[in-house]
C-alpha positions in Angstrom: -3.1 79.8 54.2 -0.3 76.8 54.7 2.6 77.8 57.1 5.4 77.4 54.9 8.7 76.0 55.6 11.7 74.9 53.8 11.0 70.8 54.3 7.1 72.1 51.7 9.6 73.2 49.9 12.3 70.7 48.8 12.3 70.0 44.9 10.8 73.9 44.3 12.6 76.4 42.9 13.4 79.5 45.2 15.2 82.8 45.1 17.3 84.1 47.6 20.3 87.1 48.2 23.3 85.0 48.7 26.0 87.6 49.7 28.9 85.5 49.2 27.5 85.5 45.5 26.2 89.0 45.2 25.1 91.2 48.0 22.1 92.2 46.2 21.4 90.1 43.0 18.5 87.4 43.6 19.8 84.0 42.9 17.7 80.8 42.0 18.3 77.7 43.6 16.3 74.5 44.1 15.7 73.4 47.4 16.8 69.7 47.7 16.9 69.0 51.3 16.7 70.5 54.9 18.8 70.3 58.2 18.3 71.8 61.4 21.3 74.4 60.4 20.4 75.3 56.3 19.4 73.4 53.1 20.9 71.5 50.4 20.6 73.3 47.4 21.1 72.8 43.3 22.2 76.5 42.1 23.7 77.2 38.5 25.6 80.4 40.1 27.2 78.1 42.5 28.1 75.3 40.1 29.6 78.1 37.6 31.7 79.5 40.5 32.8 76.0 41.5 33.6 75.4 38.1 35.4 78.4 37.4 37.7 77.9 40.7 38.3 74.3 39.4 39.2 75.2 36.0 36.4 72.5 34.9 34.4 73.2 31.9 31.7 70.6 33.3 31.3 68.7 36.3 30.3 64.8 35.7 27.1 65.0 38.2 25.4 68.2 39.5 26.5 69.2 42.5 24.3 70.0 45.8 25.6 72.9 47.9 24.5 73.6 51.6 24.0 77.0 52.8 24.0 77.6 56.1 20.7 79.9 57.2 22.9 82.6 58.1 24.1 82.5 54.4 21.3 83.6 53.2 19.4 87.6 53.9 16.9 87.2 51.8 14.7 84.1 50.4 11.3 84.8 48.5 8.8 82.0 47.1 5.4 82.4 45.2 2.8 81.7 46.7 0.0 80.3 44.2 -2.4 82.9 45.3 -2.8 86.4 43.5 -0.9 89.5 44.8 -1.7 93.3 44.7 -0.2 96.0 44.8 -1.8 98.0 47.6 -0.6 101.8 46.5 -2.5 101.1 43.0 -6.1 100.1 44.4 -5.6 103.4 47.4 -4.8 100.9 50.4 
């Protein structure tokens, strides 16, 4: 197997726990570049918040965020390779 890293992983979709979003909730994001500190991303939870704070009903180009690595608890990407569940085979 690959080692991953965010640069494999710019124009991919991943999901993350952003807490300033939700402390919980998984949110999707597409990676879009990578710095030593965090990534750029494209996120539809961030554009509505930006949105909403801006009292915009659009914006004219889609806007890329950065989130610090800090920012984020959580990030998960499938990998193309099956998966099981070891409980249901008795591992």
């Amino acid at each position: 197997m690959e080692t991953i890293n965010f640069t494999k992983l710019i124009g991919k979709e991943v999901l993350a726990v952003i807490p300033t979003l939700d402390p919980l909730l998984l949110q999707t994001f597409i990676v879009r570049g990578v710095e030593g500190g965090g990534v750029w991303v494209e996120c539809q939870a961030l554009t509505n918040l930006m949105l909403e704070k801006l009292s915009l009903p659009s914006a004219a180009k889609t806007p890329i965020f950065f989130l610090s690595f800090p920012e984020m608890r959580f990030v998960w990407y499938p990998e193309d390779v099956p998966s099981l569940s070891e409980k249901a085979f008795g591992i």
